[in-house]
N, C-alpha and C positions, 0 to 999 in steps of 0.2 A: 504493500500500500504506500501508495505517494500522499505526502503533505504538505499541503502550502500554506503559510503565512503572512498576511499579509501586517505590514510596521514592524520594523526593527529596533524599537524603543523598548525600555526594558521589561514589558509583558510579551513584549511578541518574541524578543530575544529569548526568554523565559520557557515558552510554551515550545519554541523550534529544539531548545536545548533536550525538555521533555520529548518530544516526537522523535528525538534523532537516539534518547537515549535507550526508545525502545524499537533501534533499526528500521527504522522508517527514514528514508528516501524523502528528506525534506527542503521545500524551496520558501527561500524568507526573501518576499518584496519590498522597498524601499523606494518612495520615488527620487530621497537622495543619497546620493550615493558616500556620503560624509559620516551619514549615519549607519548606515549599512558597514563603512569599515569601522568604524566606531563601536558596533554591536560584534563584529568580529573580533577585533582585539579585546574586548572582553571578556568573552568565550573562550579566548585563549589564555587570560589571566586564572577566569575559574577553574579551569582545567588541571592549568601546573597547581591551584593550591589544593584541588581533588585528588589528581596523582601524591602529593604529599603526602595526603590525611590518609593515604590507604582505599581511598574511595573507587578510583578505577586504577587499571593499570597504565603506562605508557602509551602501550601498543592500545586497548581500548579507549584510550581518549584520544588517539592522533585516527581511531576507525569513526568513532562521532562526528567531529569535528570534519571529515570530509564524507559525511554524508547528510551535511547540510551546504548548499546551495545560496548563495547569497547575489541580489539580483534587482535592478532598477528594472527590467521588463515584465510588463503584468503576464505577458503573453508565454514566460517560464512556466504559469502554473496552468498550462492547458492539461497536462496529462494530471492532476491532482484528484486523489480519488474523497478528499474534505481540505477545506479551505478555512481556515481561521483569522479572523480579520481582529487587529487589534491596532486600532487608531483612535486618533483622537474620538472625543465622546461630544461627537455633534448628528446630527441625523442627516442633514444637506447628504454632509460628506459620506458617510455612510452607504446612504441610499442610491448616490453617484456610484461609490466604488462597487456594490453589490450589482448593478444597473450592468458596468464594464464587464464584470467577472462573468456571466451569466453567457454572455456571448463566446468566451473565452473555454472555458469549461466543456467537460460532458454534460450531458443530460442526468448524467448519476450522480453526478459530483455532490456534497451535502456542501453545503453554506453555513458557515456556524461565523456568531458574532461572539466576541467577548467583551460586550457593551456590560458595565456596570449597574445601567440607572437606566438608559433609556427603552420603548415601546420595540419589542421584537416585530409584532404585528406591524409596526411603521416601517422598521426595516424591508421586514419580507414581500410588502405592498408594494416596493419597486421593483420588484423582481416578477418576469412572466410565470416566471412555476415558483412560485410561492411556497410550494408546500415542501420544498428541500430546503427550506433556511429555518432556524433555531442559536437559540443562545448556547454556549457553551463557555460561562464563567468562570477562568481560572484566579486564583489568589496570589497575591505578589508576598515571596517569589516567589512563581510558579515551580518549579523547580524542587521546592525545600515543601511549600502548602499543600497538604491534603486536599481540601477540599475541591470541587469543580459543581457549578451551578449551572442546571441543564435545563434550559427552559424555551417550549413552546411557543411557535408565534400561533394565532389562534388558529391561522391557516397550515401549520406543518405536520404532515402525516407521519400518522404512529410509527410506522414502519422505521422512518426518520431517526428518531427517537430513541426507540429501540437499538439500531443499528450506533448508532453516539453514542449512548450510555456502557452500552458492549465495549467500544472504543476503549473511551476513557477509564472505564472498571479496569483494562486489560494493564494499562497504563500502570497501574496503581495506586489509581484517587480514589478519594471517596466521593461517590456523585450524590446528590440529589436533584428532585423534579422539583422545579415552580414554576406557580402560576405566571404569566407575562403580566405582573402588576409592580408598579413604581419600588425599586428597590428590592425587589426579585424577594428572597431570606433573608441573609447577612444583613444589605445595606439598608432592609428597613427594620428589622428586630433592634438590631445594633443604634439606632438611634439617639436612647435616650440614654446611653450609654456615656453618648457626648453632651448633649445638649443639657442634661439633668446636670452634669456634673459642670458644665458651664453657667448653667441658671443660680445655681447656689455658690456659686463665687460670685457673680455679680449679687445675689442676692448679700455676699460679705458672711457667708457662714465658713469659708476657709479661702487659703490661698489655692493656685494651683500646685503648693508642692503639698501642701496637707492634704488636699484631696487625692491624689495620686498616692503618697504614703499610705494612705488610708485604704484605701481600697486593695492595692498589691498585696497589704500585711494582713487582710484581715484573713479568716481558714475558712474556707477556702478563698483563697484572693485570687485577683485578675494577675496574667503574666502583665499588663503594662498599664501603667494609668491613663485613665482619658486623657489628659494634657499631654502626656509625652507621645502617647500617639497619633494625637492630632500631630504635632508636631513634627510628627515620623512622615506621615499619610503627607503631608502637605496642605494646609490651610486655602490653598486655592481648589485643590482638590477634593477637598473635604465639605467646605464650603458649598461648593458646586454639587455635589451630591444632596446635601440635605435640603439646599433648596429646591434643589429639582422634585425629588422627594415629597417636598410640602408641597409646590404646583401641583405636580401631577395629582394625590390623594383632596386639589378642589381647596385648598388651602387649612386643611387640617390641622388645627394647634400645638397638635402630637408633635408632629415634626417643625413646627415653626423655627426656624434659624437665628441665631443670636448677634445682638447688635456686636459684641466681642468679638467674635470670630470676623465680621463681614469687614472691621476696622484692621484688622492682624492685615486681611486681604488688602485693601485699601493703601498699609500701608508699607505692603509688599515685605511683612515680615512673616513667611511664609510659613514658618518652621526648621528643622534642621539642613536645608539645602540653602535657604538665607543665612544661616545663624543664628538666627532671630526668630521666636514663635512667643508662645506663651512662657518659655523659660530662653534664657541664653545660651549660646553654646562656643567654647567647650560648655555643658552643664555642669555646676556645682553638686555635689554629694551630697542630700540633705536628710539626717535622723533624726525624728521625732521622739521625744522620750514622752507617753501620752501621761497625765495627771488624770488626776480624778474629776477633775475640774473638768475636762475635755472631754465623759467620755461621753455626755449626750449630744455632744454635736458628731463624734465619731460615727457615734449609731446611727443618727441622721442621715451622715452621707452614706453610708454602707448601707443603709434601707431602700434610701429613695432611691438611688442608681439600682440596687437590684429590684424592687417592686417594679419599678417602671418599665424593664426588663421582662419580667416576669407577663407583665400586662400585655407587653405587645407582642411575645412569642404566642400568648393565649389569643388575641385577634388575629395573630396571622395565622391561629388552627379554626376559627372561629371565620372569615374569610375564604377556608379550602385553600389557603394560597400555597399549604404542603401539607403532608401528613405531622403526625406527633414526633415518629420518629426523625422525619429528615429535617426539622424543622429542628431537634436539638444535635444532632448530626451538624448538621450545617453552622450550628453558634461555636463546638464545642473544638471543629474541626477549622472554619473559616477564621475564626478569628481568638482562637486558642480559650474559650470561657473555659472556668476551674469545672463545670459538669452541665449539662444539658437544664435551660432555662424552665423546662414543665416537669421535668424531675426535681427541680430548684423546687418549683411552686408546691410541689406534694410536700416535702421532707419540711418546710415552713407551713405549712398547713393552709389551702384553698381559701378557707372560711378569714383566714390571717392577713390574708394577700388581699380580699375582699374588704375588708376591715379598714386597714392600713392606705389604701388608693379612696376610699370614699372620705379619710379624716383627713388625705390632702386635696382631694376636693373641694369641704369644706373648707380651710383654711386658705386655699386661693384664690376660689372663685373660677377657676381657670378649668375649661373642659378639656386642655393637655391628660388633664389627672381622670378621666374618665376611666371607669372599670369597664372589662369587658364583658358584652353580655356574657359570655361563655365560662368567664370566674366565677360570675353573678349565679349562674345555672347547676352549675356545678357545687357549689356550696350548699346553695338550698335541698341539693341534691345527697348532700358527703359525698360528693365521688371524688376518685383521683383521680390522673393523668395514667398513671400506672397504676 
């Protein structure tokens, strides 16, 4: 099986590394050609520090590396038996390059975008057969992240589906199915992940290193804090997603974006590729020694980031936008959570998580904090998730 790629930036570099490392005959397009040697010699950096760690040997990382194809002509990936498109995250373009490829191609060829946030359905509507294109979400960096989000334009046939998911399993990922709804799993569960823990700094109930402290340390804690991930992710990047996000869910409070972050953008203090995010960098080292004095605001932030959490993995079951399982799959795998968000919500108790989002409710006024019918039902109910 042949594989083409389309953008040599470092998700597509990422995804070509993966497809070549499981002997697939891979062509990565570029339409400049700066970048394309640019995405090469880096491939060749990660290589030598692979062969180091014991990871591959000489001779199998000099067999990888030439059976990837590197290439400003779209027209390399005629013979491609799936096309992976990872470029920028606009739809114009998008729906242009899918529009090109289409003529280029077999008839068998599958179409798979690795769009983050935007409408599969929009995509594949450029396209005369519509029903070979599909999301196929990989996680940065591809390469090292489990996860792959595999999703449906309303128009792509089962068969499709099927056929990718086989793919990618073979691969080594862990897949999951979603719906073609704003923010697919990850990027909409993961929300208030951000946004909670940037609401209660501006609200002045911590800085961004206590909040991050706070949540890494607690058992089970996050591998990274919201601030420093945002910071990782990229604040334009970030940014861009959550409000896409709110658009698209019709301007929905859940996901509303915050004035903090849209100013970081503004004033192009991006995160760790500036120097400059929520923290400076190099970053200083910082331990909290917690008092007792501290620790109701501790618990505060450790609740409200996880209830909020909790809330929206149960809408997104409560929506059909995936099952129970992929939907904690997807948090646990995509973005490293310490255990699956509705196994979260059982072990704190349904009726708890009920409880807890309706006394923030009250306290702000704010329909961000709405419960989900499906916590709602379920309590009434005592049922669990498991």
């Amino acid at each position: 099986m042949k594989v083409g790629i389309i953008g040599a930036g470092t998700m597509g570099a990422g995804i070509a590394q993966v497809a070549a490392q499981n002997e697939h005959i891979t062509f990565v397009y570029d339409l400049k050609t700066e970048v394309l040697n640019s995405a090469q010699e880096r491939l060749k950096a990660t290589m030598v520090k692979l062969v180091a760690k014991g990871k591959f040997t000489e001779e199998s990382s000099v067999a990888l590396q030439q059976r990837i194809h590197w290439t400003d002509k779209l027209e390399d990936l005629k013979d491609c038996n799936i096309v992976i498109e990872a470029i920028v995250e606009n739809l114009d373009v998008k729906q242009s390059v899918f529009k090109s490829l289409e003529d280029i191609v077999s008839d068998t060829c599958i179409l798979a975008s690795n769009t983050s946030s935007l409408s599969l359905t929009s995509i594949a509507s450029a396209c005369k057969n519509s029903t070979r294109v599909l999301g196929v979400h990989f996680f940065n960096p591809a390469p090292i992240m489990k996860l792959v989000e595999i999703i449906p334009a309303l128009q792509t046939n089962e068969a499709i589906v099927k056929q990718t998911k086989e793919l990618i399993d073979a691969w080594g990922k862990v897949t999951v199915i979603a719906k073609d709804t704003p923010g697919f799993i990850v990027n909409k569960v993961a929300r208030p992940f951000y946004s909670e823990a940037i609401k209660m700094f501006e609200e002045g109930i911590g800085s961004p290193e206590l909040i991050d402290w706070t949540l890494t340390n607690d058992n089970p804690g996050f591998r990274m804090g919201p601030f420093t991930l945002t910071d990782l992710i990229g604040h334009d990047v970030n940014y861009k997603v959550t409000e896409t996000v709110w658009k698209s869910f019709y301007y929905d409070p859940r996901y509303k974006p915050s004035f903090s972050q849209k100013r970081l953008v503004e004033a192009n203090w991006l995160g760790r590729k500036t120097q400059r995010g929520f923290f400076t960098y190099p970053k200083a080292q910082v331990d909290f020694t917690p008092t007792a004095e501290m620790n109701d605001i501790l618990r505060e932030i450790k609740d409200r980031v996880v209830y909020m959490l909790i809330n929206e993995a149960a809408d997104t079951l409560f929506l059909n936008i995936a099952s129970r399982d992929d939907i904690d799959k997807a948090m646990k795998y995509g973005v490293n959570y310490p255990k699956g968000l509705l196994e979260w919500a059982d072990e704190k108790g349904i009726q708890n998580c009920v409880d807890y989002l309706d006394g923030l409710h009250k306290r702000f006024g704010d329909d961000r904090y709405r419960c989900s019918p499906l916590l709602r039902e379920m309590a009434a109910a005592n049922k669990k998730f498991y």
